[in-house]
C-alpha positions as CSV (number, residue, x, y, z in Angstrom):
1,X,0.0,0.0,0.0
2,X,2.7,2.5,0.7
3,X,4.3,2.2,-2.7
4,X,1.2,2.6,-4.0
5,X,0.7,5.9,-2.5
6,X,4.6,6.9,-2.9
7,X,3.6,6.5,-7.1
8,X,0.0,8.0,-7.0
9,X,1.6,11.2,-4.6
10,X,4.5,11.4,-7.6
11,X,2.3,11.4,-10.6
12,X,0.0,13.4,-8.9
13,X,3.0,15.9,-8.4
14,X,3.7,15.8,-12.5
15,X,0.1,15.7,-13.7
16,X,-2.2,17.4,-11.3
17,X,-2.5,20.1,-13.8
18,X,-4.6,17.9,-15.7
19,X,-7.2,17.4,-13.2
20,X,-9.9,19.6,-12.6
21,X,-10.5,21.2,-8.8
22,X,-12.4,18.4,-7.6
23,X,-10.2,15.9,-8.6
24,X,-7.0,17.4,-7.1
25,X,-9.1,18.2,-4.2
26,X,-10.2,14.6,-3.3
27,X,-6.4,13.4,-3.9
28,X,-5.1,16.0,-2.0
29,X,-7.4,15.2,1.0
30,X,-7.0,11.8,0.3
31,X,-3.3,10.9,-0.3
32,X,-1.8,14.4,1.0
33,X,-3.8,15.3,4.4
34,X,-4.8,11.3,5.0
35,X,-8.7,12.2,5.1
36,X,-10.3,8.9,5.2
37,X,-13.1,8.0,2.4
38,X,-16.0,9.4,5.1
39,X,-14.1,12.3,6.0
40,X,-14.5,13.4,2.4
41,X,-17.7,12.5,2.0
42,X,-18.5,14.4,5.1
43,X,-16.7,17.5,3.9
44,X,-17.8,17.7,0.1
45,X,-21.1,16.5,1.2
46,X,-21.3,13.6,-1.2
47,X,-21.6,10.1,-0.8
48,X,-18.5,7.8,0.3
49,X,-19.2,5.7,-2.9
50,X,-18.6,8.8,-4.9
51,X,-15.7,9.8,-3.8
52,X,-14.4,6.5,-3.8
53,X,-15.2,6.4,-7.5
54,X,-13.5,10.2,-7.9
55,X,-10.6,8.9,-6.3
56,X,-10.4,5.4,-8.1
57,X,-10.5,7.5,-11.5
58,X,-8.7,9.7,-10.6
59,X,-5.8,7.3,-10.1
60,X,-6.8,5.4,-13.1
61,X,-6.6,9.2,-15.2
62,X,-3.1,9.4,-13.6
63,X,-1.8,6.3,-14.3
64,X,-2.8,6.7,-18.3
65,X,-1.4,10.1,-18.7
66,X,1.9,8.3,-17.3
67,X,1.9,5.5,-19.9
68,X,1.5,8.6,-22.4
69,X,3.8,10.9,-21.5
70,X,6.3,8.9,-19.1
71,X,7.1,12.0,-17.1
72,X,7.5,9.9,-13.8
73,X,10.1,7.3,-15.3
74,X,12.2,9.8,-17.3
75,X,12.5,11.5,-13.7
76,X,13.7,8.0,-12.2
77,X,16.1,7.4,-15.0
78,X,17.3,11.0,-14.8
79,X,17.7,10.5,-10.8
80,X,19.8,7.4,-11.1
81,X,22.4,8.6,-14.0
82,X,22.9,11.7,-11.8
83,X,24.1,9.3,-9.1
84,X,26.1,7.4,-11.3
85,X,27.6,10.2,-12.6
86,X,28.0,11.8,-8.9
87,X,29.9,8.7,-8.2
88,X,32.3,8.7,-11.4
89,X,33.3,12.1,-10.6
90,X,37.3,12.8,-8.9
91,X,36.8,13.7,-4.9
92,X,38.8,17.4,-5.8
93,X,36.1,18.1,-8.6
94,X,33.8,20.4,-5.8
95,X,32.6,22.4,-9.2
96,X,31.0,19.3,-10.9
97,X,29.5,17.8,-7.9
98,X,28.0,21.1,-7.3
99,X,26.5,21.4,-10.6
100,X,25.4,17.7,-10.2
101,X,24.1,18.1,-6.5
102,X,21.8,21.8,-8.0
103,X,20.4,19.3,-11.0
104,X,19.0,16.7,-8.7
105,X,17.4,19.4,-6.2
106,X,15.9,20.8,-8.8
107,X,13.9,17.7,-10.1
């Protein structure tokens, strides 16, 4: 279950510009503030069946645009040849670790 959530929580970092309010707002109560089902429900004054349809869509939505666009795995790939090339780099080379270090913050 938690790497479930670890993957929904990253592609809803690099797609949640797709969704529309409601959407983002159910995920974000659901997989960001850890709002249960009935919480929601209570809150957006639906049904818990809806929501767990919004939010069951909703990943599903996700999951697609991923297998589209592949934003998520270019990121891990990206991620893991920065380390390698962290690792390959001399100890005295503080300019090119830098650089290296300021390109994996940033993603």
């Amino acid at each position: 279950m938690l790497e479930k959530t670890t993957r929904i929580n990253a592609l809803y970092d690099f797609y949640h510009k797709l969704l529309t309010d409601k959407q983002k707002n159910y995920m974000e109560m659901y997989y960001l503030e850890d709002f249960s089902l009935g919480e929601i429900s209570e809150t957006a004054n639906v049904s818990r069946q809806a929501i767990y349809d919004n939010i069951r869509r909703t990943e599903q939505m996700l999951e697609e645009y991923e297998e589209k666009l592949g934003l998520y795995q270019k990121f891990l790939q990206r991620q893991e040849l920065l380390l390698e090339l962290s690792d390959m780099i001399e100890p005295n080379d503080q300019t090119l670790r830098n650089k290296i270090d300021k390109i994996i913050e940033m993603e």
